[in-house]
C-alpha positions in Angstrom: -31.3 -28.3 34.7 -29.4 -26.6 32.0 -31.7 -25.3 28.2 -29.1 -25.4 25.1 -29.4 -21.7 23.0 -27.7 -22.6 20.0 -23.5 -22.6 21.1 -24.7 -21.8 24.4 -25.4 -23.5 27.3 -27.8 -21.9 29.6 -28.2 -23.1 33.1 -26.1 -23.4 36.8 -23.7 -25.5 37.8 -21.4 -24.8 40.5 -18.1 -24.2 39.0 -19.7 -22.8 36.2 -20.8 -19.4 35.2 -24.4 -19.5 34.6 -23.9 -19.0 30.8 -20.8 -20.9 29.2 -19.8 -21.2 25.6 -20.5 -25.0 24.5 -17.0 -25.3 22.2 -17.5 -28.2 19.9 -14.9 -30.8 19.7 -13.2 -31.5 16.2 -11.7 -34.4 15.2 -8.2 -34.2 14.2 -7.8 -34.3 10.2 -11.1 -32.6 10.3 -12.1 -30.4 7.2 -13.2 -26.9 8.4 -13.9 -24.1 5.7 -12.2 -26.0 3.1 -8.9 -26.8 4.8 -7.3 -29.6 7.2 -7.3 -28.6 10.5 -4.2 -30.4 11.9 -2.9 -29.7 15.4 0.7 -31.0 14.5 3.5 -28.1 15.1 5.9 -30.5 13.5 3.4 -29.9 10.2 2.7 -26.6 10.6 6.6 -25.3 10.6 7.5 -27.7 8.0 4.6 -26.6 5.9 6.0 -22.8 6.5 9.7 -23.0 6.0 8.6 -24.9 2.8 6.7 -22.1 1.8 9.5 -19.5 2.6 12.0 -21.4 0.9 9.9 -21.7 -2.0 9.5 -18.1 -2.2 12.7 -17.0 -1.1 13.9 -19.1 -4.2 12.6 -17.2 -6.7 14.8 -15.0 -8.7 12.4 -13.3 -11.0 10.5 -11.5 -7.8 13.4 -10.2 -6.2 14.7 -8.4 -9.4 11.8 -7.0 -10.7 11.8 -2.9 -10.4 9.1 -1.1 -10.7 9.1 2.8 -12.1 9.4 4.2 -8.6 12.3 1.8 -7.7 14.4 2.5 -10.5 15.9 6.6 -10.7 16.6 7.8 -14.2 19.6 9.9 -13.9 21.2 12.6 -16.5 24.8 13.6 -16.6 26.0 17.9 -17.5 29.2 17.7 -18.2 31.4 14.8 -18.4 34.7 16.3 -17.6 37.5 15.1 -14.9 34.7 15.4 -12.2 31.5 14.4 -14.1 34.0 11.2 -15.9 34.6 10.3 -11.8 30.4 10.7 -11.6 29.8 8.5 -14.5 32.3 5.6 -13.3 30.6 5.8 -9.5 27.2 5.7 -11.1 28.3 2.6 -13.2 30.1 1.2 -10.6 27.0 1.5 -8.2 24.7 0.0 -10.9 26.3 -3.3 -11.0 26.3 -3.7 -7.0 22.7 -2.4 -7.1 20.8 -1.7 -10.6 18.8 0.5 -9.2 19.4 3.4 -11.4 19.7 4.0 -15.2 21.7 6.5 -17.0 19.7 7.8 -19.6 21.3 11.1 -20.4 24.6 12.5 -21.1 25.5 16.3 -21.6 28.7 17.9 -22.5 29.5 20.7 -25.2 32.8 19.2 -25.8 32.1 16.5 -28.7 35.0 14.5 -27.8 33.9 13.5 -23.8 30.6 13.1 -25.0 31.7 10.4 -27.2 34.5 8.6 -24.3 31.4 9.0 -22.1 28.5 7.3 -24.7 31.1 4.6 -24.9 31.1 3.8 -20.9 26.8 4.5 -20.9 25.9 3.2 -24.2 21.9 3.5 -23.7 22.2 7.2 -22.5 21.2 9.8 -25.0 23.4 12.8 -26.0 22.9 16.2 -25.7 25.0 19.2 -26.5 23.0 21.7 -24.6 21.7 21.3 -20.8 18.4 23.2 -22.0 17.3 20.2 -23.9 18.1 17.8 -20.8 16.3 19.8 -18.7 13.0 19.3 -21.1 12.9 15.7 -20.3 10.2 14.5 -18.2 11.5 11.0 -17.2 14.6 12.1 -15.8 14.7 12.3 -12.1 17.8 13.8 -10.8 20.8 15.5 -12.6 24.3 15.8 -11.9 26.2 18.5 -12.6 29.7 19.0 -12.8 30.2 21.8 -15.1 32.5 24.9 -15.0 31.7 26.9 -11.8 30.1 30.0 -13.2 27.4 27.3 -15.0 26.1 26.0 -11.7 24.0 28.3 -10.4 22.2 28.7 -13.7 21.7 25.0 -14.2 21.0 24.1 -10.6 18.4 26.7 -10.6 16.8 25.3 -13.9 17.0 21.8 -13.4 15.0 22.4 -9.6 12.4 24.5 -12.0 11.8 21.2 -14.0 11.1 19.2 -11.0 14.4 17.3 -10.8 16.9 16.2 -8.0 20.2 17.9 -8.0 23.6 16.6 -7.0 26.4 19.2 -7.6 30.0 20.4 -6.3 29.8 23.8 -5.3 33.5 25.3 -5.3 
């Protein structure tokens, strides 16, 4: 003689422990917390590769950037080497625009202006001091004469900022 305890079935059979779980039967197409339970595979993958296509689809999720994502970068000196820095930045920002040039910094007049022209959003400075100010600038790189390195390296790791530089 077996006594039902809510889901459980207390008693002896044989070939049964002497307290089994009772697991109630569902019907298929059965609501259960809200939802369908189905016990298709067929309609579970479809339902899923719908799903991931759907989301895979969308454009605007995959090129949204948030602040951490996106590195704010500052140019010193935009001569033959810091020109060659400026092109492999651009060049690396239409593969991947994960990085903004936002400031360019030269004493010569004339490279500052070539270099505006190839990074029009970037702001111009004539003196690395006032680049070094800048809060939302992330990393810097320098490619000034070699006796301005150390000085600039130095202050530019002072503010908080990632370095990239040629040392001689």
């Amino acid at each position: 003689m077996a006594s039902r305890c809510g889901n459980l079935v207390i008693g002896s059979r044989s070939t049964e422990s002497a307290i089994a779980p009772v697991i109630p039967r569902r019907v298929k197409g059965e609501i259960i917390n809200g939802f369908i339970e189905s016990r298709s595979r067929r309609k579970f993958i479809k339902t899923a590769s719908l799903g991931g296509a759907a989301l895979a689809a969308s454009p605007a999720w995959g090129r949204i950037l948030g602040a951490n994502d996106r590195i704010n970068i500052a140019l010193i000196g935009v001569g033959c080497r810091g020109n060659d820095h400026l092109d492999l930045l651009l060049k690396h920002r239409e593969i991947k625009p994960d990085i903004e040039i936002v400031a360019i910094c030269d004493t010569y007049q004339k490279r500052l202006s070539m270099a505006l022209r190839k990074a029009p959003g970037a702001k111009t400075y004539g003196h690395h001091q006032d680049v070094l100010q800048r809060t939302d600038i992330d990393a810097i790189f320098i490619a000034t004469p070699d006796h301005w390195h150390a000085p600039i390296t130095l202050g530019a790791m002072e503010s908080g900022k990632d370095v990239m530089w040629k040392s001689p």
